[in-house]
PyMOL CGO cylinders between C-alpha atoms (Angstrom):
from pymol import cmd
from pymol.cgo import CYLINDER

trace = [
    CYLINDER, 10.66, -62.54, -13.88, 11.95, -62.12, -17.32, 0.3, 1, 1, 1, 1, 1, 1,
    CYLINDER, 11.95, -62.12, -17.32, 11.54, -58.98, -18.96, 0.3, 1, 1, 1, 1, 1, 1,
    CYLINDER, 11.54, -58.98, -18.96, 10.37, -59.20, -22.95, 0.3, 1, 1, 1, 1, 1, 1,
    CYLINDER, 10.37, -59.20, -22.95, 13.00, -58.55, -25.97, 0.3, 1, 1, 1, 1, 1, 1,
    CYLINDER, 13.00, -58.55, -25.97, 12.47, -55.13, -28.06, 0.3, 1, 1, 1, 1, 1, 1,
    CYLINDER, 12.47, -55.13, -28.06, 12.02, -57.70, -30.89, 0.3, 1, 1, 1, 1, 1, 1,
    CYLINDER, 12.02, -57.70, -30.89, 9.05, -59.64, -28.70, 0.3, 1, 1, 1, 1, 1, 1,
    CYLINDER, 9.05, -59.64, -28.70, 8.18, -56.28, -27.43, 0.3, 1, 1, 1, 1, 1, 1,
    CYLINDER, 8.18, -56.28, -27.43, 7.75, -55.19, -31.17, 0.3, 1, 1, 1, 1, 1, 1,
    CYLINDER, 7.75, -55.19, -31.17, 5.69, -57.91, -32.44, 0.3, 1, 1, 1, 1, 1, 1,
    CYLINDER, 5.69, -57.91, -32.44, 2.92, -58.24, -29.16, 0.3, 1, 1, 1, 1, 1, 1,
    CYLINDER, 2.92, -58.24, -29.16, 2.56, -54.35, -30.63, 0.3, 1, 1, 1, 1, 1, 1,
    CYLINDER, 2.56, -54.35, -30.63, 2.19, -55.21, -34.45, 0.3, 1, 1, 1, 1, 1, 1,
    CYLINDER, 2.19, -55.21, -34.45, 0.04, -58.16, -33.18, 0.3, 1, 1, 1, 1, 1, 1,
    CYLINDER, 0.04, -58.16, -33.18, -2.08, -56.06, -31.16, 0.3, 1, 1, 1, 1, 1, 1,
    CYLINDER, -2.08, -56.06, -31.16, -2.33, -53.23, -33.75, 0.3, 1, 1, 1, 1, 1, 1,
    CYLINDER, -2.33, -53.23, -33.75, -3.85, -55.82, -36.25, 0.3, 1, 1, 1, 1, 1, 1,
    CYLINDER, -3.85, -55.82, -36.25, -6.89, -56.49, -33.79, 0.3, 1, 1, 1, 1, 1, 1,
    CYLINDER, -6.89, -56.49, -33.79, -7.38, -52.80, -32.49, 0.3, 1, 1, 1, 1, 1, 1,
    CYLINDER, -7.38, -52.80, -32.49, -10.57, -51.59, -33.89, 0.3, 1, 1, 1, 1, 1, 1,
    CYLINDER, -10.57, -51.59, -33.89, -10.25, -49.43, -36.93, 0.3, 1, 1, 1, 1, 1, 1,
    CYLINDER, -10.25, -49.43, -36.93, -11.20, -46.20, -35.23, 0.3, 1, 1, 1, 1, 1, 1,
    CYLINDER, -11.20, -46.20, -35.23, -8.53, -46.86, -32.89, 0.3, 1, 1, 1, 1, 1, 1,
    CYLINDER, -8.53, -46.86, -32.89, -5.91, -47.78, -35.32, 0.3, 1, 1, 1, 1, 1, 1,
    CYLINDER, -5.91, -47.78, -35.32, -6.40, -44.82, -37.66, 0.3, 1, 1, 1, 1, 1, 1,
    CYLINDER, -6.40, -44.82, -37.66, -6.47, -42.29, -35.22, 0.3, 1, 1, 1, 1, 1, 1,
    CYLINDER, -6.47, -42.29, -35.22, -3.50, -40.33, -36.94, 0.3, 1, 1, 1, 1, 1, 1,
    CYLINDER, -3.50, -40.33, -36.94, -0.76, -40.26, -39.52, 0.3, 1, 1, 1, 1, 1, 1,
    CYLINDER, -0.76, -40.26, -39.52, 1.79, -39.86, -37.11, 0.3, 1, 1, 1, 1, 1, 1,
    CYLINDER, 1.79, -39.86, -37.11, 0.39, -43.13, -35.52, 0.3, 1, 1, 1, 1, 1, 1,
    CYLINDER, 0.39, -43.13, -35.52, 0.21, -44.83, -38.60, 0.3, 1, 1, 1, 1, 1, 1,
    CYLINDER, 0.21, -44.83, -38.60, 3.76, -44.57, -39.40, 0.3, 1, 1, 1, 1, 1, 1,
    CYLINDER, 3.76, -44.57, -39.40, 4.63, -45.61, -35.92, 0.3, 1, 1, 1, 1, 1, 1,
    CYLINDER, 4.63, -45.61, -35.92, 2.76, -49.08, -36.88, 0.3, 1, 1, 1, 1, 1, 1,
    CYLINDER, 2.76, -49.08, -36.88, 4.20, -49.33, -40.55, 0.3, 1, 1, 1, 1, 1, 1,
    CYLINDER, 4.20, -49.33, -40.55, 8.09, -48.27, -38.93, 0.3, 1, 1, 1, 1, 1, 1,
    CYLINDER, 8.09, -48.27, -38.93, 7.19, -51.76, -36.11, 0.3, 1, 1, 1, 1, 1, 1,
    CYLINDER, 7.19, -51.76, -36.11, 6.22, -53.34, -39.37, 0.3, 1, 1, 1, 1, 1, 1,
    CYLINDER, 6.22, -53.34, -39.37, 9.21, -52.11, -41.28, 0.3, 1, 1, 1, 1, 1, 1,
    CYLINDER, 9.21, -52.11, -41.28, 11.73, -53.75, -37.93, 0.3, 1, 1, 1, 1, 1, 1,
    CYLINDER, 11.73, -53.75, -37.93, 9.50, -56.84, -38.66, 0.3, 1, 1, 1, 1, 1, 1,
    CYLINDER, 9.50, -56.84, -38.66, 10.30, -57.07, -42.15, 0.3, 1, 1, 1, 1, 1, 1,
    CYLINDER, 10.30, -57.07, -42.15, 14.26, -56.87, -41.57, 0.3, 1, 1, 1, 1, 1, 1,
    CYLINDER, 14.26, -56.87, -41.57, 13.74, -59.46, -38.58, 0.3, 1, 1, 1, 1, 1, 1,
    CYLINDER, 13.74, -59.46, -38.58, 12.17, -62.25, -40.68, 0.3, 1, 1, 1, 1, 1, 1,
    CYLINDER, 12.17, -62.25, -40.68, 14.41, -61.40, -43.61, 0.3, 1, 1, 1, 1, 1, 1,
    CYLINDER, 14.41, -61.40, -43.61, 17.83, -63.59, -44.32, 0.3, 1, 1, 1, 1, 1, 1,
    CYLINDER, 17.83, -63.59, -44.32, 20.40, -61.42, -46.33, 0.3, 1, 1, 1, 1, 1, 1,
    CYLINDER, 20.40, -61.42, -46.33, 23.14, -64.11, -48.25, 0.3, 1, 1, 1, 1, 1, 1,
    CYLINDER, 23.14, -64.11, -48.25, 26.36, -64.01, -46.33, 0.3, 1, 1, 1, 1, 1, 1,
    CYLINDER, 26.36, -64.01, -46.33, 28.25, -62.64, -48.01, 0.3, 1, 1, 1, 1, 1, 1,
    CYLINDER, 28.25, -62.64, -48.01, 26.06, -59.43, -47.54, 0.3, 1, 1, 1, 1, 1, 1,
    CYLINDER, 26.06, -59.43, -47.54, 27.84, -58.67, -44.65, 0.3, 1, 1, 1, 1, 1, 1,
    CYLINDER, 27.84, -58.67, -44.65, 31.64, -57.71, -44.31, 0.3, 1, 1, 1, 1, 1, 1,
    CYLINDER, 31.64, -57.71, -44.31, 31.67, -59.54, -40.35, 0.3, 1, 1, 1, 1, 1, 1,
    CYLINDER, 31.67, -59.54, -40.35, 29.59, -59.94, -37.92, 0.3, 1, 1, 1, 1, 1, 1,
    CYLINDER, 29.59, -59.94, -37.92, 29.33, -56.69, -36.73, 0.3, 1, 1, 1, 1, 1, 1,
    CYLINDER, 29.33, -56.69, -36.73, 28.75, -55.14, -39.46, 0.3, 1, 1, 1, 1, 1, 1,
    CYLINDER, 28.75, -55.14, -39.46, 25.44, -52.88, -39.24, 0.3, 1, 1, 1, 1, 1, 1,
    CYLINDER, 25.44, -52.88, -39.24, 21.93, -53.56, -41.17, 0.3, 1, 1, 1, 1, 1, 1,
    CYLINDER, 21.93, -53.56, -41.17, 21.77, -50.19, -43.14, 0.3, 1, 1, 1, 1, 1, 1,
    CYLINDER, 21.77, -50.19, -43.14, 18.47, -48.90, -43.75, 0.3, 1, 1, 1, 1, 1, 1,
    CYLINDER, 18.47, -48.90, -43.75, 18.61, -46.35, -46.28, 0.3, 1, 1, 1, 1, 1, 1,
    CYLINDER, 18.61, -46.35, -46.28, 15.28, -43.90, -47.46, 0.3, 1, 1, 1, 1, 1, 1,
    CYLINDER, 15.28, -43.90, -47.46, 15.01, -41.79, -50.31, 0.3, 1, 1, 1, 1, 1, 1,
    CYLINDER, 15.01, -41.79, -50.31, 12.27, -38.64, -50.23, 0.3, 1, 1, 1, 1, 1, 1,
    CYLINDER, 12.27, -38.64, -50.23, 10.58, -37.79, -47.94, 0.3, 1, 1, 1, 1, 1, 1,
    CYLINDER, 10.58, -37.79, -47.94, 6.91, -38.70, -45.99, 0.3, 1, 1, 1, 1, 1, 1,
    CYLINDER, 6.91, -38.70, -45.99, 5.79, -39.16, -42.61, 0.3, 1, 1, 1, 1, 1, 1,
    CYLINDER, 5.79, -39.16, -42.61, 7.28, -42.62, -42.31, 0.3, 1, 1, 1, 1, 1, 1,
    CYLINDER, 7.28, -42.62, -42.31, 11.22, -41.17, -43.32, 0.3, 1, 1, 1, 1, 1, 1,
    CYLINDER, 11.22, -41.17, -43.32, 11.40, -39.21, -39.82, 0.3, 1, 1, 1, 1, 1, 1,
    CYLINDER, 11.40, -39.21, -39.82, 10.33, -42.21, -38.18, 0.3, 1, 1, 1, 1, 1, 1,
    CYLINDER, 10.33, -42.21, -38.18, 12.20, -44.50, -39.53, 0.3, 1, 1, 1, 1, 1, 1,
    CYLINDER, 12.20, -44.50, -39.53, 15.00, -42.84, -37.34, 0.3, 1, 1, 1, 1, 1, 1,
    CYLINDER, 15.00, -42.84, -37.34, 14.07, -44.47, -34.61, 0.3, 1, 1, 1, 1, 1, 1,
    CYLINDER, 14.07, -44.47, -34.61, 15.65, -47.63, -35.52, 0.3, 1, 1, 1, 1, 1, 1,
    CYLINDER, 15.65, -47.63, -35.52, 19.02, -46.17, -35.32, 0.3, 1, 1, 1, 1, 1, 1,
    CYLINDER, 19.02, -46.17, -35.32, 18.76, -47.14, -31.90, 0.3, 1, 1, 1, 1, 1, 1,
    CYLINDER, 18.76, -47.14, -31.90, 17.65, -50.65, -32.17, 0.3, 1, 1, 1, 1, 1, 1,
    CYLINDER, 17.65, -50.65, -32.17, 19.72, -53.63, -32.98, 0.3, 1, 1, 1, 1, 1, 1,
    CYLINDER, 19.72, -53.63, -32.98, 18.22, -56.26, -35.21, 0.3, 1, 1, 1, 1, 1, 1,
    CYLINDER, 18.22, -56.26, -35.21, 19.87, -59.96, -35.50, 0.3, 1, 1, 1, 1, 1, 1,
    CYLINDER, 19.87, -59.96, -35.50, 22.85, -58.70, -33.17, 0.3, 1, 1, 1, 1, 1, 1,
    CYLINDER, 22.85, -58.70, -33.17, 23.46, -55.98, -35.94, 0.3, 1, 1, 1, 1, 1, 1,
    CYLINDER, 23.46, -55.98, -35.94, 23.42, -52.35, -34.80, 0.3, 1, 1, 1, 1, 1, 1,
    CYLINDER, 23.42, -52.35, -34.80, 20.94, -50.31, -37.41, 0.3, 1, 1, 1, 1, 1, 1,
    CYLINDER, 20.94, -50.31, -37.41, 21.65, -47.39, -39.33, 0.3, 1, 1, 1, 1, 1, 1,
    CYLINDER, 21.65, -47.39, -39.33, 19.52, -45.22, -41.32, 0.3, 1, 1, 1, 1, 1, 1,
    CYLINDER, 19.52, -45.22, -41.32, 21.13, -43.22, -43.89, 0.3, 1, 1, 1, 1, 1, 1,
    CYLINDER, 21.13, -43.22, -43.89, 20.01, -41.23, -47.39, 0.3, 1, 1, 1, 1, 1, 1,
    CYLINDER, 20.01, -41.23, -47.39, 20.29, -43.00, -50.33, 0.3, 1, 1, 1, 1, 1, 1,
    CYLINDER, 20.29, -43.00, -50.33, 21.93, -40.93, -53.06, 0.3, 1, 1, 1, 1, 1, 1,
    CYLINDER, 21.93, -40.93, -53.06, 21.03, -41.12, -56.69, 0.3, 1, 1, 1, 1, 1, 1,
    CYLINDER, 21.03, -41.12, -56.69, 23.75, -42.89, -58.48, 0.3, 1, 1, 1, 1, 1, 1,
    CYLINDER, 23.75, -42.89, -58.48, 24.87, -44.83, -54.61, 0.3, 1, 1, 1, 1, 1, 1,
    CYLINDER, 24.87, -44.83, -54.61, 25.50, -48.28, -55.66, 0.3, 1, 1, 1, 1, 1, 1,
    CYLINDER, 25.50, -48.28, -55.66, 22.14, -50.15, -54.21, 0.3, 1, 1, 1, 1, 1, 1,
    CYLINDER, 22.14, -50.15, -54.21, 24.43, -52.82, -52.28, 0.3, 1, 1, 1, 1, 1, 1,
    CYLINDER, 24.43, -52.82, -52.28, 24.80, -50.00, -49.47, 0.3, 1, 1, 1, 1, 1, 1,
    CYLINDER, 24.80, -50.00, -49.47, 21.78, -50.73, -48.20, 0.3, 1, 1, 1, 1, 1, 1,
    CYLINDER, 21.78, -50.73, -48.20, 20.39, -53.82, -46.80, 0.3, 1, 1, 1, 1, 1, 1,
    CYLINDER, 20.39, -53.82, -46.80, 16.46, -51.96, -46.77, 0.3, 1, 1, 1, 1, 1, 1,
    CYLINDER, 16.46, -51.96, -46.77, 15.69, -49.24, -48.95, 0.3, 1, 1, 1, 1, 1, 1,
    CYLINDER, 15.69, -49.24, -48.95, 12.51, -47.26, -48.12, 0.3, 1, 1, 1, 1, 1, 1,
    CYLINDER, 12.51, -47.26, -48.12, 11.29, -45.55, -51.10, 0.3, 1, 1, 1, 1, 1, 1,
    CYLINDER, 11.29, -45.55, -51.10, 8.99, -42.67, -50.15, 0.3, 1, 1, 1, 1, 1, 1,
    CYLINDER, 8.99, -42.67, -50.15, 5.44, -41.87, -51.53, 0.3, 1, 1, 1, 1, 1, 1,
    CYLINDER, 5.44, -41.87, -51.53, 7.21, -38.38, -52.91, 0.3, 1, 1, 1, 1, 1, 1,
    CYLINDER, 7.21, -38.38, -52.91, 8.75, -40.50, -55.33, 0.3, 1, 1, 1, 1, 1, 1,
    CYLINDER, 8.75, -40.50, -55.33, 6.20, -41.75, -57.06, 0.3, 1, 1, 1, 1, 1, 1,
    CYLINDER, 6.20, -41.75, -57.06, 6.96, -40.69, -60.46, 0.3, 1, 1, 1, 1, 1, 1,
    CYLINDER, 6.96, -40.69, -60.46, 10.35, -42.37, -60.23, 0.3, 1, 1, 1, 1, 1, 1,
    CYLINDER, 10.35, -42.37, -60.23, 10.41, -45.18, -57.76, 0.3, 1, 1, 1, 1, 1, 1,
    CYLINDER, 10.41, -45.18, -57.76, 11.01, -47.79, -60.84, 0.3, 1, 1, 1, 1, 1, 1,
    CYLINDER, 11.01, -47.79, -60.84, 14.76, -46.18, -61.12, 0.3, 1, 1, 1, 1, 1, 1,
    CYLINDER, 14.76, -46.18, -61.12, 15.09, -46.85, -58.17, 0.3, 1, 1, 1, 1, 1, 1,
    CYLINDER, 15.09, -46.85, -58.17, 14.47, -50.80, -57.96, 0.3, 1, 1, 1, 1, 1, 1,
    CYLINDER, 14.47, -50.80, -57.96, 16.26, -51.05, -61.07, 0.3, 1, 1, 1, 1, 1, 1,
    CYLINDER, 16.26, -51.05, -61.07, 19.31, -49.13, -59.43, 0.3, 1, 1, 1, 1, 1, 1,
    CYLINDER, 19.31, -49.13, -59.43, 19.49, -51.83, -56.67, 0.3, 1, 1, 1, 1, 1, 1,
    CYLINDER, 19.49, -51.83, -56.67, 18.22, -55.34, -58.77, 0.3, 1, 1, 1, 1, 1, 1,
    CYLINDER, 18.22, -55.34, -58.77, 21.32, -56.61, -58.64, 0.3, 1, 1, 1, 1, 1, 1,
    CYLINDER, 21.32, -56.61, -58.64, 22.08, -56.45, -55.34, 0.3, 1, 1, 1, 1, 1, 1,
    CYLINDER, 22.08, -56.45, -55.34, 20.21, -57.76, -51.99, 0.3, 1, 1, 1, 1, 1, 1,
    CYLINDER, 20.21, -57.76, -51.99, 18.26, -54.96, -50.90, 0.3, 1, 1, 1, 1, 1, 1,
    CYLINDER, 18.26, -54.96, -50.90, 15.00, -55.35, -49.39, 0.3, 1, 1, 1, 1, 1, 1,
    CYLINDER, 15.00, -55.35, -49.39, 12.92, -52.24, -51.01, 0.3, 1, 1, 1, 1, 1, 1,
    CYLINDER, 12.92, -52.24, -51.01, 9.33, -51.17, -48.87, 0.3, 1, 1, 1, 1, 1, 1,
    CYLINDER, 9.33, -51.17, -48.87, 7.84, -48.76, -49.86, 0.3, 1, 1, 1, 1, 1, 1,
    CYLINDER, 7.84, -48.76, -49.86, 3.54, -46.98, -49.88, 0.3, 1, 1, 1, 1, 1, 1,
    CYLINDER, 3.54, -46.98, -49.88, 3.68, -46.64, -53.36, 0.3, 1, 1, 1, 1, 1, 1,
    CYLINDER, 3.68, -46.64, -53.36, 0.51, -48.03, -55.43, 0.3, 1, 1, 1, 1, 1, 1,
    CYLINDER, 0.51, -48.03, -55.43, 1.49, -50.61, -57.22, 0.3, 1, 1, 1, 1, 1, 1,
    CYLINDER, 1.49, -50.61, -57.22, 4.97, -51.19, -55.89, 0.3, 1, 1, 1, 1, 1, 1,
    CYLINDER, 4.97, -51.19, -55.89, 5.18, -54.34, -55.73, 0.3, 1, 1, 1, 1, 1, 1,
    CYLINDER, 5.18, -54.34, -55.73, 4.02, -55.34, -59.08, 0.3, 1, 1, 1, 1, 1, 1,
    CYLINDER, 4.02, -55.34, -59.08, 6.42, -53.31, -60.67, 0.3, 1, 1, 1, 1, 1, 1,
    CYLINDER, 6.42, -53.31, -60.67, 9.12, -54.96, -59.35, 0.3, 1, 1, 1, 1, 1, 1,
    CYLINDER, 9.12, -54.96, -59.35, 9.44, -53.95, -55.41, 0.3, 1, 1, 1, 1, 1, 1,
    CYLINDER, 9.44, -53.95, -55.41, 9.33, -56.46, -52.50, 0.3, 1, 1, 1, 1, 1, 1,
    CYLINDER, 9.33, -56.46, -52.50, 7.49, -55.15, -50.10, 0.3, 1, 1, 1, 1, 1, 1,
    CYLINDER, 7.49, -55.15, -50.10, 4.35, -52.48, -50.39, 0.3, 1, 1, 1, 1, 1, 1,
    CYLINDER, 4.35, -52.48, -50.39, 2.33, -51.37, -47.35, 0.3, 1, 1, 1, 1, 1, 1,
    CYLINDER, 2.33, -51.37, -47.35, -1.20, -50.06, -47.79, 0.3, 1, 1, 1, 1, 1, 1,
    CYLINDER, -1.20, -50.06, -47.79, -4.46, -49.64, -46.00, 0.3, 1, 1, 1, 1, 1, 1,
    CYLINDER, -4.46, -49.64, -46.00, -6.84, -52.50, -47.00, 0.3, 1, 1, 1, 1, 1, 1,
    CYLINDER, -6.84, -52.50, -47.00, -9.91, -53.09, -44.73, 0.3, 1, 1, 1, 1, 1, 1,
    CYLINDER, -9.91, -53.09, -44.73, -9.17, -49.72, -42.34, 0.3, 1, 1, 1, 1, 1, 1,
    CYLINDER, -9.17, -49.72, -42.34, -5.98, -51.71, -41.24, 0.3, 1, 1, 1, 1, 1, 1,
    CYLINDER, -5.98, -51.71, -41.24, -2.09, -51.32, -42.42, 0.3, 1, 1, 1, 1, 1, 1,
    CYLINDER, -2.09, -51.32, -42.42, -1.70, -54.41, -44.59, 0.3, 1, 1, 1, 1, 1, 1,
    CYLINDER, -1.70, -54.41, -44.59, 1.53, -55.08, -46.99, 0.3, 1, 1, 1, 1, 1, 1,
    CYLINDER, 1.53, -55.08, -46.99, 1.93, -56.83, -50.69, 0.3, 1, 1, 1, 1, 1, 1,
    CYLINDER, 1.93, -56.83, -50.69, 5.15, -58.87, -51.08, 0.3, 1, 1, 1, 1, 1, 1,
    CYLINDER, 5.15, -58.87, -51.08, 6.28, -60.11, -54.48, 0.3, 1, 1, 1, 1, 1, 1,
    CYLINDER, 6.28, -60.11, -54.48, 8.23, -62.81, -53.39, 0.3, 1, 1, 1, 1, 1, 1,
    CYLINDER, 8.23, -62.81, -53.39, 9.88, -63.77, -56.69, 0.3, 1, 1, 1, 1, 1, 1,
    CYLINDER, 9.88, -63.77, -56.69, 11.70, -60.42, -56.52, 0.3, 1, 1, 1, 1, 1, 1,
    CYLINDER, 11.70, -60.42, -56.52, 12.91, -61.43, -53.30, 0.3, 1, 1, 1, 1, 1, 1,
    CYLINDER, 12.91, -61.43, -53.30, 14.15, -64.76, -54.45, 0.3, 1, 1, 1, 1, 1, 1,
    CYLINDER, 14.15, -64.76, -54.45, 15.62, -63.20, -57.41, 0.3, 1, 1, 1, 1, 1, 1,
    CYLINDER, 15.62, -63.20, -57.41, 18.02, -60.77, -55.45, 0.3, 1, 1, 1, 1, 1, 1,
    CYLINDER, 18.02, -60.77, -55.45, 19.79, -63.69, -52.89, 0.3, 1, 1, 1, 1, 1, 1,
    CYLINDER, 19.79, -63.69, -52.89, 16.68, -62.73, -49.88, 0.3, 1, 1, 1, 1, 1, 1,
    CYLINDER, 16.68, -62.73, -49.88, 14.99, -65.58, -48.15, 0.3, 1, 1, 1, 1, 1, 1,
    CYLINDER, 14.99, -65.58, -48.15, 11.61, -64.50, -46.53, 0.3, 1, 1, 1, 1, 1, 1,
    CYLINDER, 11.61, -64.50, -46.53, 10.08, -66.30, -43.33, 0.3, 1, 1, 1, 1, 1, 1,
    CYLINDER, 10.08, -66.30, -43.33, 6.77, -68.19, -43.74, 0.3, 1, 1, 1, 1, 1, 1,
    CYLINDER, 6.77, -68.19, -43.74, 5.70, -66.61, -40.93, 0.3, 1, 1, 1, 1, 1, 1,
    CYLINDER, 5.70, -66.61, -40.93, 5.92, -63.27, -42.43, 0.3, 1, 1, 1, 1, 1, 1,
    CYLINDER, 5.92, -63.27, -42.43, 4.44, -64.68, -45.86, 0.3, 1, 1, 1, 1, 1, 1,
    CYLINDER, 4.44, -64.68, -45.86, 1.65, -66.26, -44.15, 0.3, 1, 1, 1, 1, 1, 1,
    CYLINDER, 1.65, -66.26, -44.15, 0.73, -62.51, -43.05, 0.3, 1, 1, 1, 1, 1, 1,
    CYLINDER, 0.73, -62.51, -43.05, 1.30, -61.11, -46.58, 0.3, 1, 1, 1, 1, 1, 1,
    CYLINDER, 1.30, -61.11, -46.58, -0.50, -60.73, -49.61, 0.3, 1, 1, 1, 1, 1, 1,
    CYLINDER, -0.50, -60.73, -49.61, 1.19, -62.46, -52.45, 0.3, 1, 1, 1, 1, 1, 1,
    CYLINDER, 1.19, -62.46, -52.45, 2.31, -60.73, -55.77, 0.3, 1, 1, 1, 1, 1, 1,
    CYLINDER, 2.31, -60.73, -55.77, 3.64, -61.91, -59.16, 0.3, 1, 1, 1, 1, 1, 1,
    CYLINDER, 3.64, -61.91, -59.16, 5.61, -59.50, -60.74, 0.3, 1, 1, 1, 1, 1, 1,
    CYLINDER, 5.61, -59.50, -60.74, 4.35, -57.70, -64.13, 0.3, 1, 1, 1, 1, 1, 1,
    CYLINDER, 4.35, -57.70, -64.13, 7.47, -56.00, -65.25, 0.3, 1, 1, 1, 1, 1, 1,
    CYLINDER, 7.47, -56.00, -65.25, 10.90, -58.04, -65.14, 0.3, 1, 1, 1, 1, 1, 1,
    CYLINDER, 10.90, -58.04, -65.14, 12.75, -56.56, -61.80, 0.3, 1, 1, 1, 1, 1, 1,
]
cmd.load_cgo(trace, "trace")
């Protein structure tokens, strides 16, 4: 008998928490960012960086986060998983850090008033930025997870995406509802 990946392990959960009825699924915050953290592994699984992203091939997918929410603390938990072969790391991202240090960049909701610095601190490079934000991804994020019909959903503007070198599966588009971008990234 063959025992299931984490990644397949993952995915039968974010499967399973999209049919789970809605009193089930919103039981608590802390569950809730358990779900959007499996959806967050997701996203860098069905994400291809360009190559030259990466110094070899060992060189780790860095998740960086900047304020702080439920979701930052467990984000953590990825610094345990591997994800395409490449160990993770989760590390702060600094005001002023040049953006291609991170491959993700998890903006939390406590930055609301400044989250557009930012995306346009990291549009030049190929950084994946999530983030709970209203309206995130029309103002130039890729990826924004909110609640829509009492279930974790997520926006992703995919010309932002295109725009800095990242390819996005079909399989995780299919999923995803699709913006077009209101402010130049």
């Amino acid at each position: 008998m063959r025992w299931p990946t984490r990644f397949e392990t993952w995915y039968c959960l974010c499967l399973l928490l999209f049919t789970l009825p809605p009193a089930m699924a919103d039981e608590s915050v802390a569950d809730d960012s358990l779900v959007k953290t499996a959806f967050i592994y997701n996203f860098a699984k069905f994400t291809r960086w360009p190559l030259e992203s990466w110094e070899d091939p060992k060189t780790p997918l860095n998740i960086c986060t900047t304020g702080s929410d439920a979701l930052v603390d467990k984000l953590n938990r990825l610094g345990q998983e591997t994800i395409k072969g490449r160990p993770v790391t989760i590390s702060r991202f600094a005001p002023g850090a040049p953006g291609k240090a991170c491959h993700i960049l998890y903006i939390a909701s406590s930055e609301h008033r400044h989250f557009t610095r930012f995306i346009q601190q990291t549009r030049d490079a190929p950084v994946l930025t999530i983030s709970e934000i209203r309206g995130f991804a029309d103002s130039g994020g890729i990826i924004q997870l909110y609640h829509g019909q009492q279930r974790i959903r997520f926006k992703i503007n995919l010309d932002v995406a295109r725009s800095r070198g990242l390819s996005i599966s079909a399989r995780l588009l299919d999923l995803a509802e699709l913006v077009e971008t209101r402010v130049v990234p």
